[in-house]
C-alpha positions in Angstrom: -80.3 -83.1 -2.7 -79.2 -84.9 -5.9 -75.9 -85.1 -7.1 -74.4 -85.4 -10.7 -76.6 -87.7 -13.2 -75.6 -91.3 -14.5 -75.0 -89.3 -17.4 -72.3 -86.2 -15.9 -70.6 -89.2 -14.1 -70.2 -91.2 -17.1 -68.8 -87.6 -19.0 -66.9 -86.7 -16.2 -65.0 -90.1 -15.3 -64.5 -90.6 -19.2 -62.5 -86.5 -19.3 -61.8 -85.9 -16.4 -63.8 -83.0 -16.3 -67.4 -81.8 -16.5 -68.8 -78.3 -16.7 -72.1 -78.1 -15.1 -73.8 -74.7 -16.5 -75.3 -72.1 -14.2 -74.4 -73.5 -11.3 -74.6 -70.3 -8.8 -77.2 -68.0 -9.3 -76.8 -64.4 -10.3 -76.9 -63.4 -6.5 -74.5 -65.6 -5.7 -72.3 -64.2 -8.2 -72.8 -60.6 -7.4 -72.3 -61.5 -3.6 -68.8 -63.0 -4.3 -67.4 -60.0 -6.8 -69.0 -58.0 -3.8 -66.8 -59.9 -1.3 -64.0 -60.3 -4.0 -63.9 -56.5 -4.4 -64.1 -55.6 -0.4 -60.9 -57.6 0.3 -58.7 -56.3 -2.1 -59.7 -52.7 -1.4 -59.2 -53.4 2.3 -56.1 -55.4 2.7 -53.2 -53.5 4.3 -50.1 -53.1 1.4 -47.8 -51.5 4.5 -47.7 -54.8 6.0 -47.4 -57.3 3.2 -44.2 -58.8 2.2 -45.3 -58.4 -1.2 -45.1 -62.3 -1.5 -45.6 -63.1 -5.1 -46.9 -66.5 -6.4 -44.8 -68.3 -8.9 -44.8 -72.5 -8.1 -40.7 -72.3 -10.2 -42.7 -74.7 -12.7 -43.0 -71.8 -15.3 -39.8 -71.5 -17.7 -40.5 -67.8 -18.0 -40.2 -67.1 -14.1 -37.3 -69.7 -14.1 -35.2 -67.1 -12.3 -37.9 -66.6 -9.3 -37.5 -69.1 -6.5 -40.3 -71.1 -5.9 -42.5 -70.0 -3.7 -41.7 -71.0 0.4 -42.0 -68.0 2.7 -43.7 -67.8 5.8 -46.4 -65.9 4.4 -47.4 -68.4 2.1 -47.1 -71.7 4.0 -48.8 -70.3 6.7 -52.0 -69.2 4.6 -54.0 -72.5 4.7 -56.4 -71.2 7.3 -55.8 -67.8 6.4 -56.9 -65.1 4.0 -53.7 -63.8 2.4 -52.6 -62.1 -1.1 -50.5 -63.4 -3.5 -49.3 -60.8 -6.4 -48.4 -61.1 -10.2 -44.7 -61.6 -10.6 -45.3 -59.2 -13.2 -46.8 -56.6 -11.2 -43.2 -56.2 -8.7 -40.5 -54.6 -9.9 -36.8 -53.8 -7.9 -36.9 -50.0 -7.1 -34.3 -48.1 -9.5 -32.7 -47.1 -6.3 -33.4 -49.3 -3.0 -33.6 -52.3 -5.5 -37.1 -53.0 -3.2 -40.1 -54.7 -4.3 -42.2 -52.1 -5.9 -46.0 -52.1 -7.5 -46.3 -51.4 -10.9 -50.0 -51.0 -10.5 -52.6 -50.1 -8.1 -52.9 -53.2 -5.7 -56.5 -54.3 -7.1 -55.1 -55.3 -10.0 -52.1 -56.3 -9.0 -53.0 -59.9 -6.8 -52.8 -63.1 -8.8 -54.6 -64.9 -5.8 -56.6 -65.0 -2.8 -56.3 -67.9 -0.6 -56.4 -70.3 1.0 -59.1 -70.8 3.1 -61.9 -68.6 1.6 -64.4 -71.3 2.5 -64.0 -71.5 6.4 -63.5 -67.0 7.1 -65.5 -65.4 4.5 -69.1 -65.9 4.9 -70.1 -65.3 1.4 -67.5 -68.3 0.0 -68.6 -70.4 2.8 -72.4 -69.8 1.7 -71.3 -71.4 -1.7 -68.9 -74.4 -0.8 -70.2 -75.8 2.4 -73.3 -76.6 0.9 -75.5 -80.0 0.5 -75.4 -79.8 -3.1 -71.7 -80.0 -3.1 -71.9 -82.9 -0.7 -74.4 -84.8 -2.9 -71.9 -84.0 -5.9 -68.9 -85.9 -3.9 -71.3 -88.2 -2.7 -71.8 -88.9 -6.1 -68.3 -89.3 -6.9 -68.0 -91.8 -4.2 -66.6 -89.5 -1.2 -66.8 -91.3 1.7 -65.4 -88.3 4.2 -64.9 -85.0 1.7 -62.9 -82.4 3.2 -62.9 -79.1 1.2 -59.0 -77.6 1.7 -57.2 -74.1 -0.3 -60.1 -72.5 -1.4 -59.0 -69.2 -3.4 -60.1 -66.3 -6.0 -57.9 -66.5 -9.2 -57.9 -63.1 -10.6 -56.3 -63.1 -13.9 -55.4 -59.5 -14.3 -56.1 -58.0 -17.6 -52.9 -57.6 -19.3 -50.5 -59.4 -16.6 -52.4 -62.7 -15.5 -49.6 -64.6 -15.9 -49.7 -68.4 -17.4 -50.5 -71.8 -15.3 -48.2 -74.3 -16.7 -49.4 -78.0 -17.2 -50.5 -79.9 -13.9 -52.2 -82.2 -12.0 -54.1 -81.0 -8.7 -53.2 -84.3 -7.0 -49.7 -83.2 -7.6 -49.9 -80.3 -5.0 -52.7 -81.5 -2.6 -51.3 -85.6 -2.4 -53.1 -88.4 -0.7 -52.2 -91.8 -0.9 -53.7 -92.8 -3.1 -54.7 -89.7 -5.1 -58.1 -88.3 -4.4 -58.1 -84.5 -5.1 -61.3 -83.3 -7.6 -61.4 -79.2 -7.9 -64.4 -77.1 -7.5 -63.6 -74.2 -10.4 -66.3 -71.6 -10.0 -66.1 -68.8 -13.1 -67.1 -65.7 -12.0 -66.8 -64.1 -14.8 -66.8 -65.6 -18.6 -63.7 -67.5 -19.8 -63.0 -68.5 -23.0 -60.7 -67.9 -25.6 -59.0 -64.6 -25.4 -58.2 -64.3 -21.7 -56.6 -67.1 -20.1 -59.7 -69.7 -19.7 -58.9 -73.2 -19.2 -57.5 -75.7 -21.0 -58.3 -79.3 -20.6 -56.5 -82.3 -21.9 -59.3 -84.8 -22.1 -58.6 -88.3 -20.7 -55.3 -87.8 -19.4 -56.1 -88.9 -16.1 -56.7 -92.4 -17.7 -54.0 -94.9 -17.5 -51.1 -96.6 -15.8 -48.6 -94.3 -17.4 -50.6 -91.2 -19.1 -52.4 -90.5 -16.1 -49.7 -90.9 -12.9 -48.9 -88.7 -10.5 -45.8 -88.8 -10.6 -44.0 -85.6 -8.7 -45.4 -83.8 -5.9 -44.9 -80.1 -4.4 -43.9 -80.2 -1.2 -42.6 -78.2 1.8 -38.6 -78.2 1.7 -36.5 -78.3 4.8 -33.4 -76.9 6.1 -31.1 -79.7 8.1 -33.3 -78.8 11.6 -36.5 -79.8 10.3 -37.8 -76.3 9.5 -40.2 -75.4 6.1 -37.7 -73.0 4.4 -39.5 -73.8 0.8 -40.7 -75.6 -2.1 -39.8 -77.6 -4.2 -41.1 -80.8 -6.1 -40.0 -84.4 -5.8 -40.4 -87.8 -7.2 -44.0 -89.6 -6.0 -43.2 -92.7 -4.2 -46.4 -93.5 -3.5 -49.9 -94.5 -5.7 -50.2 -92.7 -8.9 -53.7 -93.4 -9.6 -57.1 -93.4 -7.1 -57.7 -96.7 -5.9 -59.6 -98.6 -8.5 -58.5 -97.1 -11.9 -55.3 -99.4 -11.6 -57.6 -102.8 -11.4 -60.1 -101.4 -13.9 -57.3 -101.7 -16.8 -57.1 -98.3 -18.3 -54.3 -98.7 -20.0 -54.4 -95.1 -21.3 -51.7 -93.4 -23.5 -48.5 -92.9 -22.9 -49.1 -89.0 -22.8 -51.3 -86.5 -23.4 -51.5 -85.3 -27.1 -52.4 -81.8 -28.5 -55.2 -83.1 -30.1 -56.7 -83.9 -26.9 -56.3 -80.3 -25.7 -59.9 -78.5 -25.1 -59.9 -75.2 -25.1 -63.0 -74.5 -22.5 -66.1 -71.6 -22.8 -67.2 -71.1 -19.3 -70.0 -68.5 -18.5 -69.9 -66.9 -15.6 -71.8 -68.7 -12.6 -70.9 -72.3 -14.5 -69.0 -74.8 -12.0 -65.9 -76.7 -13.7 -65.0 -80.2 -11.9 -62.0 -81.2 -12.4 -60.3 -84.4 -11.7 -57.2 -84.6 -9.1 -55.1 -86.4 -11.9 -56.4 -84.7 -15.4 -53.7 -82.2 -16.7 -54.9 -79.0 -17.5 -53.2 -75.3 -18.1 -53.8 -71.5 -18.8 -52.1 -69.2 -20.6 -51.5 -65.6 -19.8 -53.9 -63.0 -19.9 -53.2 -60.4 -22.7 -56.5 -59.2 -22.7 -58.2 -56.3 -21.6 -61.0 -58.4 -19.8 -60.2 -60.2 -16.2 -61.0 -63.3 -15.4 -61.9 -63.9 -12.0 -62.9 -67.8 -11.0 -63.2 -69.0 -7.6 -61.6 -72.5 -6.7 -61.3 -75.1 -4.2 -60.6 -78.8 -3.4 -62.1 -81.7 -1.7 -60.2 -84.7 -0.7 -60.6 -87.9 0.7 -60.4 -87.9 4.7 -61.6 -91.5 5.6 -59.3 -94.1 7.0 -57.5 -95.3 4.1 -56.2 -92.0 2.6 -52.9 -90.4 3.9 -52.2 -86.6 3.8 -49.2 -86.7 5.1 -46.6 -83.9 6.5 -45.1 -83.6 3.4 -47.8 -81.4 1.6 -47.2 -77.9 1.2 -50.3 -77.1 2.9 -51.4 -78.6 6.2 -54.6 -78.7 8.5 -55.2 -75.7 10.7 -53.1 -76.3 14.1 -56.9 -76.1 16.2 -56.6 -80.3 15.2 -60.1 -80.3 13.2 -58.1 -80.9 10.5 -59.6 -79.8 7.0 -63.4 -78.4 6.9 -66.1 -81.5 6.6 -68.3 -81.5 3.6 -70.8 -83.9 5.1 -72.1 -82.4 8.1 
């Protein structure tokens, strides 16, 4: 199985991102809407804490905590749902968390771990042909972690302010790269991605610098998020010696505004910033994510990381099997 081209390297190390056209097949397509579909018809609403997902990064949620319950840090090896802040209202008279809308088209996520309980996910991330696309990027030991259907609600999708991946799933040194699966067409209009090319470049311009981690109460106990200052690498080994100087900071003009077809694959680079705005339209859109990182000796995930390996001490899924 072959992996990206001299070519797609060379594009992708030079912006941080590369869209590789019709990349699952129709069927495949079909079979995760299918799946997509199923679980949010079937999920129980009686039991859910109606846990919305807001990271506090956003200045129009800055009254919304960031996210930290239970039901969220517990979710790596789970399949749980995560709704639109916009979607949840106080009850006029409890004061409650109310729906706005039917619960289909009320979720802002479903995660995290997609790739390892659903069959149909599975089918499309534990593949060869991803492993020869990190083999490719120089993976030694790729471990796929918080896979997850974006849904992007029509009307409500609410806006994913400027980030770095590396800057919620950390190694040391950085080594995230995200899968980003459309499943249905994105582009201008309704919320597809935007891509600052090159700002993963650079001593400065492309650092991580923060990191979103688990917050603890005085006993040691995950009560939160929050995120804090990186102390360790900023860059994945070797862009430091290479002499990327970079710019100081990304600019608008570097902003790319991205037209992905349904079925297209999106790599994106753990330090490249990227965005999306809010959904006003009357179309969803629907993508399905996840993310490999490095797992040899050499690379530390540490404890720090908001999401940590399953407690059966495999530790994340292995991409080369």
């Amino acid at each position: 199985m072959e992996g990206l081209t001299p070519t797609q390297l060379a594009a992708f190390h030079e912006k941080g991102y590369l869209v590789l056209p019709n990349y699952l097949s129709l069927a495949e397509i079909t079979s995760l809407l299918t799946e997509t579909n199923t679980l949010l018809d079937t999920f129980p609403l009686e039991s859910h804490p109606l846990t919305q997902f807001t990271t506090g990064d956003d200045a129009s949620a800055s009254d919304k905590s960031h996210v930290g319950d239970d039901y969220f840090l517990t979710s790596g090896d789970k399949i749980r749902f995560f709704f639109e802040p916009d979607a949840i209202t106080p009850h006029p008279t409890t004061g409650q968390p109310t729906l706005q809308k039917p619960k289909q088209q009320a979720v802002n996520k479903i995660g995290h771990s997609l790739h390892s309980l659903s069959e149909p996910f599975r089918a499309v991330s534990l593949t060869e042909r991803n492993a020869a696309i990190a083999r490719s990027l120089g993976f030694r030991d790729p471990r796929v972690l918080q896979s997850m259907v974006i849904c992007k609600q029509p009307g409500i999708g609410g806006a994913v302010p400027e980030h770095r991946d590396s800057e919620f799933l950390y190694t040391d040194p950085p080594s995230a790269v995200g899968w980003w699966f459309a499943l249905q067409d994105a582009g201008p209009g309704n919320a597809t991605l935007g891509m600052y090319r090159g700002s993963h470049r650079g001593v400065k311009g492309g650092r991580i610098g923060r990191r979103f981690v688990r917050r603890n109460d005085g006993e040691g106990r995950a009560v939160g998020t929050e995120f804090v200052e990186n102390r360790g690498a900023g860059l994945p080994r070797g862009m430091e010696e290479e002499g990327m100087e970079g710019q100081e900071g990304p600019r608008e003009e570097d902003l790319e505004i991205l037209e992905v077809k349904a079925g297209s694959l999106v790599l994106i680079h753990g330090n490249v910033l990227h965005k999306s705005e809010r959904n006003t339209s009357e179309r969803s859109r629907f993508a399905y994510t996840f993310h490999v990182i490095e797992g040899a000796e050499g690379w530390e995930y540490d404890e720090r990381n908001w999401l940590q390996p399953p407690e059966n001490g495999e530790g994340f899924s292995k991409l080369y099997q």
